[in-house]
PQR file with spaces between the fields and no chain letter, atoms N, CA, C, O and H, PARSE charges and radii, in Angstrom:
ATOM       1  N    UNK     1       0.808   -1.201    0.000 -0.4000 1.5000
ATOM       2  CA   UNK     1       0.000    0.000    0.000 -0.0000 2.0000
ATOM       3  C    UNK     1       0.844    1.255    0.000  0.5500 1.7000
ATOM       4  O    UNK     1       0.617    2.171   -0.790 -0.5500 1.4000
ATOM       5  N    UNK     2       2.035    1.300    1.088 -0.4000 1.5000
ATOM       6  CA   UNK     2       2.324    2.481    0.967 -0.0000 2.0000
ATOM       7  C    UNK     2       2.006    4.007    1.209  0.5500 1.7000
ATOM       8  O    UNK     2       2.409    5.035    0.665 -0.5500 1.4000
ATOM       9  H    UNK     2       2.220    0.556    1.730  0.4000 1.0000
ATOM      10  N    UNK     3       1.048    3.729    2.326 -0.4000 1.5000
ATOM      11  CA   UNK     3       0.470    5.109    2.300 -0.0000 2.0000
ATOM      12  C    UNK     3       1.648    5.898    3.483  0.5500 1.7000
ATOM      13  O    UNK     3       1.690    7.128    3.514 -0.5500 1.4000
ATOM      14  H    UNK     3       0.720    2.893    2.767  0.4000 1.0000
ATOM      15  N    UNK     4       2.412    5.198    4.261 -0.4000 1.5000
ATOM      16  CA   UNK     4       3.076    6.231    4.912 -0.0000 2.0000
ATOM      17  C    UNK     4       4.106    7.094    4.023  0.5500 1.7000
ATOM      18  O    UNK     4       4.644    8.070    4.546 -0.5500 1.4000
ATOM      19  H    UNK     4       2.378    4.199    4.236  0.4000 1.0000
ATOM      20  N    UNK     5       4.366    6.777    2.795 -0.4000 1.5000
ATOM      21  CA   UNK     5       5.238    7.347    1.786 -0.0000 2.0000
ATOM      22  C    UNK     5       4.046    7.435    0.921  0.5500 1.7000
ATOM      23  O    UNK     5       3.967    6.478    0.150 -0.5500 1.4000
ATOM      24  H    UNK     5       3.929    5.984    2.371  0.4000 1.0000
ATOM      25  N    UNK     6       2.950    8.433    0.805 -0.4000 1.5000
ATOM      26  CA   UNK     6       2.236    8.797   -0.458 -0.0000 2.0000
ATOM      27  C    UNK     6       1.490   10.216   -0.271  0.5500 1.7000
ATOM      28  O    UNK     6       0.455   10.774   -0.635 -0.5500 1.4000
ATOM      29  H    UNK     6       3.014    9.210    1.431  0.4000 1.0000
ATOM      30  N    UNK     7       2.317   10.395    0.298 -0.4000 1.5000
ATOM      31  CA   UNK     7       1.387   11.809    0.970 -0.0000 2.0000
ATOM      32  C    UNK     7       2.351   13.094   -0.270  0.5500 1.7000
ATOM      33  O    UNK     7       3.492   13.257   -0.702 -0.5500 1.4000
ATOM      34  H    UNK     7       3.158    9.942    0.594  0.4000 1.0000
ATOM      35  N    UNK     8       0.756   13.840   -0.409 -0.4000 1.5000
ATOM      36  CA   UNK     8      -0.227   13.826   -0.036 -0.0000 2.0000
ATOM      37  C    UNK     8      -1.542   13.021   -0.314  0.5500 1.7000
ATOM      38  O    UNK     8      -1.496   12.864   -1.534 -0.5500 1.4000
ATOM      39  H    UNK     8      -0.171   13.707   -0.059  0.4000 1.0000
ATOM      40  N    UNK     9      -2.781   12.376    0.174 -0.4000 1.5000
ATOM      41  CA   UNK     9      -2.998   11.510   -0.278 -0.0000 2.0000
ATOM      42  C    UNK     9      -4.374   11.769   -1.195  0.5500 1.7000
ATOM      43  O    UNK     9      -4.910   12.782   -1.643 -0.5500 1.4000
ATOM      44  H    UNK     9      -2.818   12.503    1.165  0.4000 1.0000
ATOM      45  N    UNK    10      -4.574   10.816   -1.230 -0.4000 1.5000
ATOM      46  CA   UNK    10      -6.375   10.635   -2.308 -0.0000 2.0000
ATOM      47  C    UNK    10      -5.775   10.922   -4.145  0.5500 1.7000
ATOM      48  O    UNK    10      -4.650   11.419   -4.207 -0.5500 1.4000
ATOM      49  H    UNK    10      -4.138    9.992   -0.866  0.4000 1.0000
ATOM      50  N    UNK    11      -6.433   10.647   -5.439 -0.4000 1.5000
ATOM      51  CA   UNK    11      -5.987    9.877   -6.343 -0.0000 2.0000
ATOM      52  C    UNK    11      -5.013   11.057   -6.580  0.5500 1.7000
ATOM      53  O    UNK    11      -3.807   10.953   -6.800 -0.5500 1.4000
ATOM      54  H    UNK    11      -7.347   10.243   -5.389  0.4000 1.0000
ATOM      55  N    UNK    12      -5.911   12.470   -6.477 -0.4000 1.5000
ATOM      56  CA   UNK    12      -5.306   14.082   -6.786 -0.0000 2.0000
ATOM      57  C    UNK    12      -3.913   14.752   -6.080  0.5500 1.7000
ATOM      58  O    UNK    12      -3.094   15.563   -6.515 -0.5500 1.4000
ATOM      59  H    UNK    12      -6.891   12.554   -6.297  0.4000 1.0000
ATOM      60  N    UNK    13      -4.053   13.881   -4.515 -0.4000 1.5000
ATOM      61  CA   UNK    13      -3.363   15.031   -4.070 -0.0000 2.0000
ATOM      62  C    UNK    13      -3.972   15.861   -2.621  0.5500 1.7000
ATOM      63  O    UNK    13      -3.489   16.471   -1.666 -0.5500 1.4000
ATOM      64  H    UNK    13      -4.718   13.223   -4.162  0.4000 1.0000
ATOM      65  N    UNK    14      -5.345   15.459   -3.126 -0.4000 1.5000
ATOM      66  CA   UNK    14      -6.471   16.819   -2.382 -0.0000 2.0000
ATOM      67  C    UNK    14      -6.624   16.171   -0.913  0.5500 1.7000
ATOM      68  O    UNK    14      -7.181   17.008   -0.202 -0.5500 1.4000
ATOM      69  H    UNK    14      -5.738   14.963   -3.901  0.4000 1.0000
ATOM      70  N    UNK    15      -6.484   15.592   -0.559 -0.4000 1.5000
ATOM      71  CA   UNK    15      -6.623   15.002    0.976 -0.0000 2.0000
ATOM      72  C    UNK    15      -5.083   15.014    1.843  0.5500 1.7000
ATOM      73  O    UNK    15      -4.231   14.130    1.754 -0.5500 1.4000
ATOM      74  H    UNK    15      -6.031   14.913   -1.137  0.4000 1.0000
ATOM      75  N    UNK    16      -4.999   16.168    2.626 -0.4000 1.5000
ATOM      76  CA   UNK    16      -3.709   16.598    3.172 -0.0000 2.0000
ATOM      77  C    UNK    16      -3.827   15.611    5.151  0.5500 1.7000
ATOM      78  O    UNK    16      -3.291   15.825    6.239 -0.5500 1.4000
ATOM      79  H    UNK    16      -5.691   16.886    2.698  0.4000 1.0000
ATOM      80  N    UNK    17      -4.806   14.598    4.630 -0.4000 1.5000
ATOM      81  CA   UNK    17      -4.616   13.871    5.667 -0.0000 2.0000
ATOM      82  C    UNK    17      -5.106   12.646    5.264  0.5500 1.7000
ATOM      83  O    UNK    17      -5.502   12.427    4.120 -0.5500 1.4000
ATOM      84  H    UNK    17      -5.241   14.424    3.747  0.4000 1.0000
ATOM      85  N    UNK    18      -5.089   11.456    6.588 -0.4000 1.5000
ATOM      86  CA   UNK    18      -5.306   10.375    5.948 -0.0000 2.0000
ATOM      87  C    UNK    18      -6.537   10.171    6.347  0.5500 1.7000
ATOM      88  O    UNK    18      -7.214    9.260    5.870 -0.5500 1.4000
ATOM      89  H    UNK    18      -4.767   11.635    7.518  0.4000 1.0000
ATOM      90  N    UNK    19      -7.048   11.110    7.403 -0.4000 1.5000
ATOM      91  CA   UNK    19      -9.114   11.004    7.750 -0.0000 2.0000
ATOM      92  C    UNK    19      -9.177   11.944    6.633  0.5500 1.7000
ATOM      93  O    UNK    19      -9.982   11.554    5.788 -0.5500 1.4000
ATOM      94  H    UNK    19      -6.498   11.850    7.790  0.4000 1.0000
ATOM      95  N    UNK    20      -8.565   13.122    6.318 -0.4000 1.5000
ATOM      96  CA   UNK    20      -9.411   13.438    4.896 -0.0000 2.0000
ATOM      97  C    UNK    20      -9.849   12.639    3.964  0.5500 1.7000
ATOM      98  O    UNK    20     -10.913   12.583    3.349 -0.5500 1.4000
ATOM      99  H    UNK    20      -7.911   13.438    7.004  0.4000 1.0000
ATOM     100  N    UNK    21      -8.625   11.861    3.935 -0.4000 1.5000
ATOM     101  CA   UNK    21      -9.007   11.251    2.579 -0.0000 2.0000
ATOM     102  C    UNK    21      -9.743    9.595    2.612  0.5500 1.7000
ATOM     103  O    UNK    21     -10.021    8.864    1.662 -0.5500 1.4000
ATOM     104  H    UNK    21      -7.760   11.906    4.434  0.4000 1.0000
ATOM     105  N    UNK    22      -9.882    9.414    3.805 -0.4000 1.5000
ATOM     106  CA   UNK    22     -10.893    8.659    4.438 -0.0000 2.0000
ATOM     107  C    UNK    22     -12.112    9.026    4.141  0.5500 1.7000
ATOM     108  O    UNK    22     -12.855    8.411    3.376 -0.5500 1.4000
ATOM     109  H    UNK    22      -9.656   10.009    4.577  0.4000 1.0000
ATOM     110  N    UNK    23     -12.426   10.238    4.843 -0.4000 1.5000
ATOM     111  CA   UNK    23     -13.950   10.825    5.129 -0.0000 2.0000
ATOM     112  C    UNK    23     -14.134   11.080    3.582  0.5500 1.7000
ATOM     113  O    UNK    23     -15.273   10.757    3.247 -0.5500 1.4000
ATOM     114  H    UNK    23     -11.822   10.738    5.464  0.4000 1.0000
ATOM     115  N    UNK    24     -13.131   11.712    2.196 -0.4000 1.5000
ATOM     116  CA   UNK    24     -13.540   11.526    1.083 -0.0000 2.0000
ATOM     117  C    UNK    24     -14.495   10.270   -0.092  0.5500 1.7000
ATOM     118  O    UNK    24     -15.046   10.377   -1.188 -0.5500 1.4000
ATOM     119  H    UNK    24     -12.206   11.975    2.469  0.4000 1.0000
ATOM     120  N    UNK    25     -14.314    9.359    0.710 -0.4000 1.5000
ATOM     121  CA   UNK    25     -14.815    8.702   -0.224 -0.0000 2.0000
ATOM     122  C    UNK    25     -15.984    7.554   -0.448  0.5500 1.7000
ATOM     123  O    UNK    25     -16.338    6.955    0.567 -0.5500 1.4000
ATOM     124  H    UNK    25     -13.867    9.272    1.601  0.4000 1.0000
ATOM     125  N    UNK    26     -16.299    7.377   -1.079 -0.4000 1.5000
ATOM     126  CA   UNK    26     -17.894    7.724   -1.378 -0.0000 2.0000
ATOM     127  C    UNK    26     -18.134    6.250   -2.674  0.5500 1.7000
ATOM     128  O    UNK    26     -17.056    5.756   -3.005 -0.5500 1.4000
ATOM     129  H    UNK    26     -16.012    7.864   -1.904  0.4000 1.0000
ATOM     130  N    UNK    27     -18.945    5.833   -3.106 -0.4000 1.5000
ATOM     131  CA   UNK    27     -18.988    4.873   -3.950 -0.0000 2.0000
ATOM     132  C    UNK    27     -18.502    3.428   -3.807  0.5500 1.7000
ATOM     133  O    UNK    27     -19.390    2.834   -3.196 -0.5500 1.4000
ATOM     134  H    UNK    27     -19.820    6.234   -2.837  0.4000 1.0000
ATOM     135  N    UNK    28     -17.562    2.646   -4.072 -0.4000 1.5000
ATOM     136  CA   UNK    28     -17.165    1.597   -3.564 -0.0000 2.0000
ATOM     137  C    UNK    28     -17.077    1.513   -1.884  0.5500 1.7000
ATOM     138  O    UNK    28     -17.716    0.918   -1.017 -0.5500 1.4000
ATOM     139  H    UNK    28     -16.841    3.129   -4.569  0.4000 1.0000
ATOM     140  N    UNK    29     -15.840    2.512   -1.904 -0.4000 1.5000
ATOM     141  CA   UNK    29     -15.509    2.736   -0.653 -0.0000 2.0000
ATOM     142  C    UNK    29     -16.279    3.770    0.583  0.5500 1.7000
ATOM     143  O    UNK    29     -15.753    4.396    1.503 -0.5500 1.4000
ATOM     144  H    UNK    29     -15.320    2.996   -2.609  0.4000 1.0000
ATOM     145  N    UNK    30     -17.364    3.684    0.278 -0.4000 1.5000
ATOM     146  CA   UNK    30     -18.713    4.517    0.984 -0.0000 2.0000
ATOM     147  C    UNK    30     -18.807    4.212    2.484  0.5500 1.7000
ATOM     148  O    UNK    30     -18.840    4.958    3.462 -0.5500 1.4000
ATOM     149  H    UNK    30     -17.791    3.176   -0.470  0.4000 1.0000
ATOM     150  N    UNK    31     -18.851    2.469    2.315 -0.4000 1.5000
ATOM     151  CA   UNK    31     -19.036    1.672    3.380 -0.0000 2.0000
ATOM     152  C    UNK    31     -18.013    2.302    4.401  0.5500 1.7000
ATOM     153  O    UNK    31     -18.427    2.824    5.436 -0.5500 1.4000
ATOM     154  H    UNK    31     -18.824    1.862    1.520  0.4000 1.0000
ATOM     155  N    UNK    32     -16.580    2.243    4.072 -0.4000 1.5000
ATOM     156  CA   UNK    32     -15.643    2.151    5.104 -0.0000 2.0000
ATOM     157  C    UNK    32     -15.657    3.262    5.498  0.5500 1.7000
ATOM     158  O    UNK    32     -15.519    3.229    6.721 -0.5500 1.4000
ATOM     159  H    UNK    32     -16.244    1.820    3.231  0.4000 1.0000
ATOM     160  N    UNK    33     -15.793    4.737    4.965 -0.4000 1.5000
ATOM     161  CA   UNK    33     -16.129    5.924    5.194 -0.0000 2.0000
ATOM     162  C    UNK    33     -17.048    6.254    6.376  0.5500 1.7000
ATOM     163  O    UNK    33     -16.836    7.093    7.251 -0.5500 1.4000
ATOM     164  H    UNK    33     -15.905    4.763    3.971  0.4000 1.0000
ATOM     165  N    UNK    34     -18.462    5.169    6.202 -0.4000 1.5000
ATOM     166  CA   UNK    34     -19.404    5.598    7.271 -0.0000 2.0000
ATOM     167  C    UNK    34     -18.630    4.374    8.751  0.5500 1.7000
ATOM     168  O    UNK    34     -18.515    4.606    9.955 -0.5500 1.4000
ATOM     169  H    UNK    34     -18.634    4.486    5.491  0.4000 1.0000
ATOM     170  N    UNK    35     -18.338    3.412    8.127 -0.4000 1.5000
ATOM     171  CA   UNK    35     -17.744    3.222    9.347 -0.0000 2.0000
ATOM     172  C    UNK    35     -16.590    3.649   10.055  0.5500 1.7000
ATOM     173  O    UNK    35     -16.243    3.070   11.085 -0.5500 1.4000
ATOM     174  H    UNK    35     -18.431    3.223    7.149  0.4000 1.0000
ATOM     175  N    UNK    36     -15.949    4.646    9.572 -0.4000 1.5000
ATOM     176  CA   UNK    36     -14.901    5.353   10.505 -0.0000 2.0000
ATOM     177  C    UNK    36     -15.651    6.514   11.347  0.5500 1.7000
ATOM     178  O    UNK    36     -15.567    6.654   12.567 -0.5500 1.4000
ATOM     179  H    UNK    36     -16.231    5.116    8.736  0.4000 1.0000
ATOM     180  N    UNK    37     -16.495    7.421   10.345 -0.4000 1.5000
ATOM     181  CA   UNK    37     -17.441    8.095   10.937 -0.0000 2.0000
ATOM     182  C    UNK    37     -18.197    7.367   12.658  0.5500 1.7000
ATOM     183  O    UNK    37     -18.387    8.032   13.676 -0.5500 1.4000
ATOM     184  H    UNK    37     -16.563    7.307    9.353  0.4000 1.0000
ATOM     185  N    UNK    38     -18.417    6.224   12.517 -0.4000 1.5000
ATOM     186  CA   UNK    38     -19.244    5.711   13.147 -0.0000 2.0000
ATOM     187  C    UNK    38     -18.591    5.219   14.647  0.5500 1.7000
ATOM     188  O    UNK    38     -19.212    4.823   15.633 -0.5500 1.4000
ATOM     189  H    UNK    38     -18.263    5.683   11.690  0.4000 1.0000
ATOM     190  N    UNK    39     -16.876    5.411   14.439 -0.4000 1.5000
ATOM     191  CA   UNK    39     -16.220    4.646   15.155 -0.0000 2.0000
ATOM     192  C    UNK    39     -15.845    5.443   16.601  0.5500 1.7000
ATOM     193  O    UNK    39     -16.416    6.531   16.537 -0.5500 1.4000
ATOM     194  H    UNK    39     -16.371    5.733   13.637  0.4000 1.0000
ATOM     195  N    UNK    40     -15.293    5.357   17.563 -0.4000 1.5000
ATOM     196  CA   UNK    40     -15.000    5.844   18.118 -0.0000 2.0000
ATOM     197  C    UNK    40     -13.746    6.966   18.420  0.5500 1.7000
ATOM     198  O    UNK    40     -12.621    6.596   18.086 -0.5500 1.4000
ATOM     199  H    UNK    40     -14.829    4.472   17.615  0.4000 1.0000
ATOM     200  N    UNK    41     -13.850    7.960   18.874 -0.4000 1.5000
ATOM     201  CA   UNK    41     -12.003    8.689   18.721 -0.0000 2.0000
ATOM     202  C    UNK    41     -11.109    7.939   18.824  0.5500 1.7000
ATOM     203  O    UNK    41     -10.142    8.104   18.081 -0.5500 1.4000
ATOM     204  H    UNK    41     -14.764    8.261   19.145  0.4000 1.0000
ATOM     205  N    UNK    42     -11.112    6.729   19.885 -0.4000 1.5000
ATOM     206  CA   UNK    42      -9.855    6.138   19.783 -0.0000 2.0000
ATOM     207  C    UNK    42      -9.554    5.356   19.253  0.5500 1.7000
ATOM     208  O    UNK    42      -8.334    5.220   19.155 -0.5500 1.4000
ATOM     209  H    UNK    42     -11.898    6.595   20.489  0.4000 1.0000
ATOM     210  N    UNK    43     -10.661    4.100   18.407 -0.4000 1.5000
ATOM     211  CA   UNK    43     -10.640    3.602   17.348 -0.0000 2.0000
ATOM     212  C    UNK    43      -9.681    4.107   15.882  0.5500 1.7000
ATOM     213  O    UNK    43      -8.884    3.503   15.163 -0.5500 1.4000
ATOM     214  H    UNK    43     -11.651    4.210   18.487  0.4000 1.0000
ATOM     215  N    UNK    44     -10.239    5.546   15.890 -0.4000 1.5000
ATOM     216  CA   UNK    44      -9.712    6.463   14.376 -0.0000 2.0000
ATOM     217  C    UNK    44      -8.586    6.458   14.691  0.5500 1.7000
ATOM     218  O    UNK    44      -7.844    5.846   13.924 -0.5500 1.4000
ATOM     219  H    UNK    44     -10.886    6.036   16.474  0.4000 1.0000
ATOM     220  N    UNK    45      -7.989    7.069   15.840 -0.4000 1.5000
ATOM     221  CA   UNK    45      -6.709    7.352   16.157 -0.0000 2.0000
ATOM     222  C    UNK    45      -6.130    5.917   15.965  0.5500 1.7000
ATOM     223  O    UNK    45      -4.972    5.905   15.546 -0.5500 1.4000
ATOM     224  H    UNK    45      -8.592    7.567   16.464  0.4000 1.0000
ATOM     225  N    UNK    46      -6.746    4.636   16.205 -0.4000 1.5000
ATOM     226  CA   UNK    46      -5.970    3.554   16.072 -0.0000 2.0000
ATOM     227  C    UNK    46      -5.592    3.250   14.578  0.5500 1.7000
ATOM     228  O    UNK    46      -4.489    3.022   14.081 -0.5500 1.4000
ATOM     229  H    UNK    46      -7.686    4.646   16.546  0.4000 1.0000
ATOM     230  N    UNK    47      -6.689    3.309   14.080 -0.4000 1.5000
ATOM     231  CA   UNK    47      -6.649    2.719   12.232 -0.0000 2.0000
ATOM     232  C    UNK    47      -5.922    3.998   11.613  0.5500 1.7000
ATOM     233  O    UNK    47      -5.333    3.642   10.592 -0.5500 1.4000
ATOM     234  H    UNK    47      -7.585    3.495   14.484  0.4000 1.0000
ATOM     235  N    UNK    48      -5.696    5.808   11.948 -0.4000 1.5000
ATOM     236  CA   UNK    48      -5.045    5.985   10.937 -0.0000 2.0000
ATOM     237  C    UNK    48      -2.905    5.733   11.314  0.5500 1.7000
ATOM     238  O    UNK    48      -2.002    5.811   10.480 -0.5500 1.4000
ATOM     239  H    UNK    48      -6.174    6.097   12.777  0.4000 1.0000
ATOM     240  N    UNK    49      -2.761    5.377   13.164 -0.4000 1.5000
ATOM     241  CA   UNK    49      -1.788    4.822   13.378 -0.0000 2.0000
ATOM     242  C    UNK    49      -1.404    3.817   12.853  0.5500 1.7000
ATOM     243  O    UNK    49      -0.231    3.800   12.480 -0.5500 1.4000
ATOM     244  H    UNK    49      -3.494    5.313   13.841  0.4000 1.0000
ATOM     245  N    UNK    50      -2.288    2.577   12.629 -0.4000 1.5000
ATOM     246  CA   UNK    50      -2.065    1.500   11.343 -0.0000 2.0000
ATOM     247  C    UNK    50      -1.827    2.160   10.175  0.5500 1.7000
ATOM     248  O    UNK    50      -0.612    2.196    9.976 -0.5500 1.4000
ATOM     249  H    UNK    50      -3.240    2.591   12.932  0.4000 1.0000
ATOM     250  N    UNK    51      -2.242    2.519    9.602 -0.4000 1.5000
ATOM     251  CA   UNK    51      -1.743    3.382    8.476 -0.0000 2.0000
ATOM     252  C    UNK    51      -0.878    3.563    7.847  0.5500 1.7000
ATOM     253  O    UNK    51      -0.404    3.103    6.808 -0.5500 1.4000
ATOM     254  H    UNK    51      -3.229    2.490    9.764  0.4000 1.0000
ATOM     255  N    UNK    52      -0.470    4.922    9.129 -0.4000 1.5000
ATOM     256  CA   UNK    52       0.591    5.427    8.649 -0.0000 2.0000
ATOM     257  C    UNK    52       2.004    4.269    8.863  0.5500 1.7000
ATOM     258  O    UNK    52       3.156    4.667    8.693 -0.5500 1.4000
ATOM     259  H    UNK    52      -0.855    5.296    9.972  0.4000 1.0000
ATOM     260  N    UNK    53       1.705    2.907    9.230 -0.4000 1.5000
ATOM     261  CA   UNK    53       3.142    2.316    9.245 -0.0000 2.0000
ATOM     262  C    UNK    53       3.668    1.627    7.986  0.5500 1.7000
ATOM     263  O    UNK    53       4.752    1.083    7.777 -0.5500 1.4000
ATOM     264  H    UNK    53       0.769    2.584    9.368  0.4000 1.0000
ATOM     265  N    UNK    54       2.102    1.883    6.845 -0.4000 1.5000
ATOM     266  CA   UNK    54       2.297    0.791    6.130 -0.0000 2.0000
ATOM     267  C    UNK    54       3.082    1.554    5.260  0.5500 1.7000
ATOM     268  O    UNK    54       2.565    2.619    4.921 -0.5500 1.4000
ATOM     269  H    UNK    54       1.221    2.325    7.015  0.4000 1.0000
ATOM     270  N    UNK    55       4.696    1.188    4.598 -0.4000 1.5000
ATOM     271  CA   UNK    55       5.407    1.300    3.827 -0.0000 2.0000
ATOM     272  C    UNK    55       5.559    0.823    2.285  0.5500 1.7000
ATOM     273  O    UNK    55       5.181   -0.342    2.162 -0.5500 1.4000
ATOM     274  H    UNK    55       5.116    0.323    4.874  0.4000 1.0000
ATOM     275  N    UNK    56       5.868    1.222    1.460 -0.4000 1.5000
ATOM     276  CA   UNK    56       6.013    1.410    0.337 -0.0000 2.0000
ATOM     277  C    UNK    56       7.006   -0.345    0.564  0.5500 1.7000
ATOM     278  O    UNK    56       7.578   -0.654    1.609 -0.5500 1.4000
ATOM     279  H    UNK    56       6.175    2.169    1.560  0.4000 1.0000
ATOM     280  N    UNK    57       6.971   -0.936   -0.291 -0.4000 1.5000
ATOM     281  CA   UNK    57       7.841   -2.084   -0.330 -0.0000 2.0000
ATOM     282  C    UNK    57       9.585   -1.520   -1.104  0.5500 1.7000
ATOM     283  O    UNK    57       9.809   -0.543   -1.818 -0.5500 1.4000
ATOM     284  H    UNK    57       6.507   -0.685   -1.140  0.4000 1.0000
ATOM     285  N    UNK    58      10.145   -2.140   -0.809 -0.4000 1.5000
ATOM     286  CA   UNK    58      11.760   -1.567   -1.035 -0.0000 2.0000
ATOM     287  C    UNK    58      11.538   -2.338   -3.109  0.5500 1.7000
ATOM     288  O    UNK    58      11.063   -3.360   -3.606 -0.5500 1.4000
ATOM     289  H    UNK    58       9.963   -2.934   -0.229  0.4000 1.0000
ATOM     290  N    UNK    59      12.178   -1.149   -3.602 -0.4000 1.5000
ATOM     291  CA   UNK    59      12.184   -1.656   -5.159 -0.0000 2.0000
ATOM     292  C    UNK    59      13.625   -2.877   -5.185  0.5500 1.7000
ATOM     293  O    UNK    59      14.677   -2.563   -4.629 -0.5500 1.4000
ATOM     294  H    UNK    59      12.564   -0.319   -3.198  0.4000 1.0000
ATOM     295  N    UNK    60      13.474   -4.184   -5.866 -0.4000 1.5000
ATOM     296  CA   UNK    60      14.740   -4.857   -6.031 -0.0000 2.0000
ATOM     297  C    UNK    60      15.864   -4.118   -6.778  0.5500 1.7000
ATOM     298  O    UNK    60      15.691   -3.084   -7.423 -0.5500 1.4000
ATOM     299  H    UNK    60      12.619   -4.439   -6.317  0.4000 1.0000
ATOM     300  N    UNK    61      17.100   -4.796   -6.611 -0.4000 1.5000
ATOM     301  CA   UNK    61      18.046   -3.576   -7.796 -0.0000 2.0000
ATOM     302  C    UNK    61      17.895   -5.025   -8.199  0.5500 1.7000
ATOM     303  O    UNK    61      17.678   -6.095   -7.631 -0.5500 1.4000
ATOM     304  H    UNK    61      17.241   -5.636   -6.086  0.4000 1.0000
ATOM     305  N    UNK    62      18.198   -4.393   -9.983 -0.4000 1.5000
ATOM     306  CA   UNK    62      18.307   -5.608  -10.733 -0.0000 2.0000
ATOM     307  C    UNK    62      19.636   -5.246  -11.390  0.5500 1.7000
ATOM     308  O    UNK    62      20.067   -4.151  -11.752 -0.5500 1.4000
ATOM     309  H    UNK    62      18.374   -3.524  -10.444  0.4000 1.0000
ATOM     310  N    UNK    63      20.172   -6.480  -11.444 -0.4000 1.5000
ATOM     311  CA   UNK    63      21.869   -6.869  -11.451 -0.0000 2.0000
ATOM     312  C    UNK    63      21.993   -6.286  -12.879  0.5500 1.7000
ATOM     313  O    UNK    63      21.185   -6.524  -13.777 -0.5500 1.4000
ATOM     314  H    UNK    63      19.822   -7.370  -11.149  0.4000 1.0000
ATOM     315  N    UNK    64      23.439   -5.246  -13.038 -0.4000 1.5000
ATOM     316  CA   UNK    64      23.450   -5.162  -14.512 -0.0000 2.0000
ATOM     317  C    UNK    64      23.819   -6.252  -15.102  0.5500 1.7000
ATOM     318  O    UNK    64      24.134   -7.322  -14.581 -0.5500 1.4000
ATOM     319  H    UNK    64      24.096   -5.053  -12.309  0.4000 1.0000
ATOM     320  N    UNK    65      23.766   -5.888  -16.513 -0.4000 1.5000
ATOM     321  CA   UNK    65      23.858   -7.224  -17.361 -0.0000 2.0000
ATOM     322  C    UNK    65      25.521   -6.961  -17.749  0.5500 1.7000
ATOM     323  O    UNK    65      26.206   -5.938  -17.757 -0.5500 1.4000
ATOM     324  H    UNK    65      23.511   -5.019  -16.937  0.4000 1.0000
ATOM     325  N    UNK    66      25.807   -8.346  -18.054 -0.4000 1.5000
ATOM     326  CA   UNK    66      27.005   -8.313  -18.196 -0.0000 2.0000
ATOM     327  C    UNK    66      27.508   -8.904  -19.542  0.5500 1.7000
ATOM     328  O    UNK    66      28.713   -8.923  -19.796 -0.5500 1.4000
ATOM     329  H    UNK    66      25.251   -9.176  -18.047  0.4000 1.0000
């Protein structure tokens, strides 16, 4: 996923947080939206701390050719 390295987030840019860009969205992801809404403060504070740990995966180097 990568979202602790994607900031700023949402497809644009436009969500300068990660409940912004939570509370943005709407259609598929509607569901998970009303359930953060729904959740408790310390819940949110928990899931966007999950979050932010998830890292970008390291790119392989690929060996030059010889």
């Amino acid at each position: 996923w990568g979202v602790r390295d994607s900031y700023p987030y949402w497809h644009d840019g436009r969500a300068l947080t990660l409940e912004d860009a939570i509370l943005m969205h709407g259609g598929e992801g509607e569901r998970a939206s009303v359930a953060y809404r729904q959740a408790n403060p310390e819940r949110r504070r928990q899931l966007i701390a999950f979050l932010e740990t998830l890292e970008a995966p390291q790119t392989a180097e690929v060996p030059e050719a010889q």
